[in-house]
N, C-alpha and C positions, 0 to 999 in steps of 0.2 A: 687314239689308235695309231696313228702316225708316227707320234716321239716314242711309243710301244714299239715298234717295227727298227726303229731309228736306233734304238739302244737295247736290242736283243744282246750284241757281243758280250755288254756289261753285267748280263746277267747269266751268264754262263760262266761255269767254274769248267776248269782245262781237269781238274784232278775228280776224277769218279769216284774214288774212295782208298783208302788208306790201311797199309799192313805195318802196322808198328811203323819205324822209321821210312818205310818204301809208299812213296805216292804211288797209284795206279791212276792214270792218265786216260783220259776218253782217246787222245790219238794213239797210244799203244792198243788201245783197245779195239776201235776200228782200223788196225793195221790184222790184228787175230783175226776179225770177221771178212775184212776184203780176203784173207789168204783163206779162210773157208766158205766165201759165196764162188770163188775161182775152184778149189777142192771139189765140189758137189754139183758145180754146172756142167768142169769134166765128166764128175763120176754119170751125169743124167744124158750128155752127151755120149758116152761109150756106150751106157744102159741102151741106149735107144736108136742109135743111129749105125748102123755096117762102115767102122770105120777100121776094122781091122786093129785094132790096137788096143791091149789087153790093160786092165785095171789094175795089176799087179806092177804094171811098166810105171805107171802115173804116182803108184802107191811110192816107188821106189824113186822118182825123181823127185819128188814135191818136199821134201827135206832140202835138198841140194838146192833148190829152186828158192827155199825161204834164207837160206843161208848167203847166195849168192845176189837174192836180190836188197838185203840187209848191207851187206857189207860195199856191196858197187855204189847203191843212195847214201851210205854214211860217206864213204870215201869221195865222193861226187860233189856233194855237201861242202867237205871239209876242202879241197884242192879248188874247187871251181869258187865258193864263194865266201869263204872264212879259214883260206891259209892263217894271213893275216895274224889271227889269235892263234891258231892250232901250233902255231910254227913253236910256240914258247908253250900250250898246253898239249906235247903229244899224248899224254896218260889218259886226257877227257877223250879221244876221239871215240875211244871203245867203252871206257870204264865209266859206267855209273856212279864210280866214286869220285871224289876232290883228293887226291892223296895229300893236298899240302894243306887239308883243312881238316885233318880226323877222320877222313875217307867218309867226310857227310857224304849222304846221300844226295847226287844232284839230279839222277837220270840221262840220258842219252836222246839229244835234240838236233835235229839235224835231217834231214832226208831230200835227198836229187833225184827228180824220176828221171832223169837224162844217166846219171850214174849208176842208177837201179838198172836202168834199162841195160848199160852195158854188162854189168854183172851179172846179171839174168842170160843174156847170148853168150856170153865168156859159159856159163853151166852147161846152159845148152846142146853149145857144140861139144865141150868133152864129155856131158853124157850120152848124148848121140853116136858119138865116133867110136864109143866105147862099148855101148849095147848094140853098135851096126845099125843105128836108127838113121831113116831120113832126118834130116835135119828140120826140113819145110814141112815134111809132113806131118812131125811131132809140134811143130810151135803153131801150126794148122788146127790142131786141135785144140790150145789155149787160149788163140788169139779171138773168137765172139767172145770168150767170157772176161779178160783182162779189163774191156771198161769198166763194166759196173765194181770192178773190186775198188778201181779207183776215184769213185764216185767220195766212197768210204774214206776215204784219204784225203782226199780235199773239205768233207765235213770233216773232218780231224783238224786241219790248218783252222777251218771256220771255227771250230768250239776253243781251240789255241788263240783266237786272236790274233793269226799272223798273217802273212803274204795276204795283207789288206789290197785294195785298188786301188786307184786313182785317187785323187781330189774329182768330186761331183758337184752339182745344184740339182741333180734328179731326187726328187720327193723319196726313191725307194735305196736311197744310200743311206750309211750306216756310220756310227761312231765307235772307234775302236780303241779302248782302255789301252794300250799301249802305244799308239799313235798320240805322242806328244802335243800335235797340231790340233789335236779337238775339233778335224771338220770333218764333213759328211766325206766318207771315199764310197766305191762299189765295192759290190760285197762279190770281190772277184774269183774268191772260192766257192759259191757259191755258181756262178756263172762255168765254173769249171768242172764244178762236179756236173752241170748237164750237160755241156758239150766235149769234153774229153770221157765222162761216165757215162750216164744215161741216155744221153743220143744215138753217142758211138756206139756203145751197147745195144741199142734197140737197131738199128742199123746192122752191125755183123751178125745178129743172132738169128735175124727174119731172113739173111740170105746167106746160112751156115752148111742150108742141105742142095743149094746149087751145085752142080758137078763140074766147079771151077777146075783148072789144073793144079795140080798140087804146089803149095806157096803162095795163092793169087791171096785165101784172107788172110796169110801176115801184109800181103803187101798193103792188101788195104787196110788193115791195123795201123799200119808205118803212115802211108798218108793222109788216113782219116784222123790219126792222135797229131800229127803236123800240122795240119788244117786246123784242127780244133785250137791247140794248143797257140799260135799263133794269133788266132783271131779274139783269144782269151788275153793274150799279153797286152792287146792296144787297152785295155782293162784295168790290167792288174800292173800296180809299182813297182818300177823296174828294181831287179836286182843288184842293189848293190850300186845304184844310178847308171846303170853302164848302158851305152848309146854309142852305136855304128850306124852313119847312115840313115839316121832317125830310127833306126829299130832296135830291139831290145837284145841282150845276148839269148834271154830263151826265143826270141822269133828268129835266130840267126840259126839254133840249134833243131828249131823245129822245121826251119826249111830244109838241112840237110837232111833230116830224118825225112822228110816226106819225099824229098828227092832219091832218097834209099831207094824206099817204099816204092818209087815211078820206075826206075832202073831194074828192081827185082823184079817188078810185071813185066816190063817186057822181057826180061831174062828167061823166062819161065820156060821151060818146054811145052810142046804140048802134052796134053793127056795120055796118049799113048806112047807116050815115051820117060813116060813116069814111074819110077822104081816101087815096088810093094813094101811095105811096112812088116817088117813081122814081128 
């Protein structure tokens, strides 16, 4: 039962099924269903709660939204941890193809939730400023449902076999076919899809109809994915070995983020001083 638990990675295939020459990939796949469990908890959210803010606004941003947040995690990916390659592959960062190999099919690998993240507020603010939207109050509305999309995301790494954990001796570590070293690490994707997903998740969505002031659950989105995401990293192997300070560069980035996160709550105004959404 044990060595069963121990080498589940090795039994999982990364590719779901196949279109002629095109793999279809379990993580592209759970990339589709995170951006429709986020789609449909809006939609249940507007359905139900007096939030002043119309389902046609959501229908029209959520394009820009998948585009933006695409393109800031491939870019994030590529500049923050695999210049390196990219600098001589610029044609791979977007293209599914190899152009200097017959334009094989290779797919598109790569994603930074840190760069996602910025590209998603880089959206944000222009579609906001552009339909006259609060800005807080529209990402107010996102921010309970964004963990559990990325629950889905980190099972994606998990079924990839990648951004493995540590070296372990805990009985409940894992062997990862790609890991050269053939030893037990943590199944640190796994420890992240609960606490950057399903925690935080359960968490913003039990206290979504508080009459916080408008901005308080991004902020607490920003501290509580910093929180999580830090306490996740003492876990998971470091990127790319990089160490400041004995800490990882994602716990350097997740403290700034949570530090966002503590500066926007107190920034906040209060309630009545709070602009209406229309």
């Amino acid at each position: 039962m044990l060595q069963t638990w121990q080498n589940i990675p090795a039994h999982l295939n990364p590719i779901a099924f196949s279109i002629g020459p095109i793999q279809v990939s379990w993580y592209g796949i759970m990339y589709v269903v995170a951006f429709a469990v986020v789609y449909y908890l809006v939609r249940y959210r507007i359905r139900t709660e007096k939030l002043g803010i119309s389902f046609e606004t959501v229908r029209d941003f959520f394009p820009w939204a998948i585009v933006g947040l695409l393109v800031g995690a491939r870019l994030g990916d590529v500049f923050i941890y695999d210049w390196a390659y990219f600098q001589n592959h610029l044609s791979q960062i977007f293209l599914p193809f190899d152009i200097h190999n017959h334009w094989q099919y290779i797919g598109i690998y790569g994603m930074s939730y840190f760069g996602g993240l910025v590209g998603l507020a880089i959206v944000f603010y222009i579609f906001c400023r552009a339909r006259k939207i609060n800005l807080l109050q529209f990402s107010d509305l996102f921010a309970p449902a964004v963990p559990l999309a990325f629950t889905f995301g980190r099972l994606g790494n998990f079924i990839n076999g990648e951004l493995w954990g540590r070296l372990t001796n805990k009985f409940w570590g894992m062997y990862f076919p790609a890991d050269f070293s053939a030893r037990l690490r943590h199944p640190s994707q796994l420890y992240e899809a609960f606490l950057e997903g399903i925690l935080l998740f359960i968490i913003l969505w039990s206290i979504r109809k508080i009459k916080f002031p408008v901005g308080h659950l991004t902020a607490f989105y920003l501290i509580g994915y910093g929180t999580a995401r830090f306490t996740a990293e003492f876990f998971r192997e470091p990127d790319n070995g990089w160490y400041f300070w004995s800490l990882t560069f994602g716990q350097w980035l997740s403290i700034f983020l949570a530090i966002f996160g503590i500066s926007l709550f107190f920034r906040i105004k209060s309630p009545e001083n709070q602009p209406e959404l229309h």
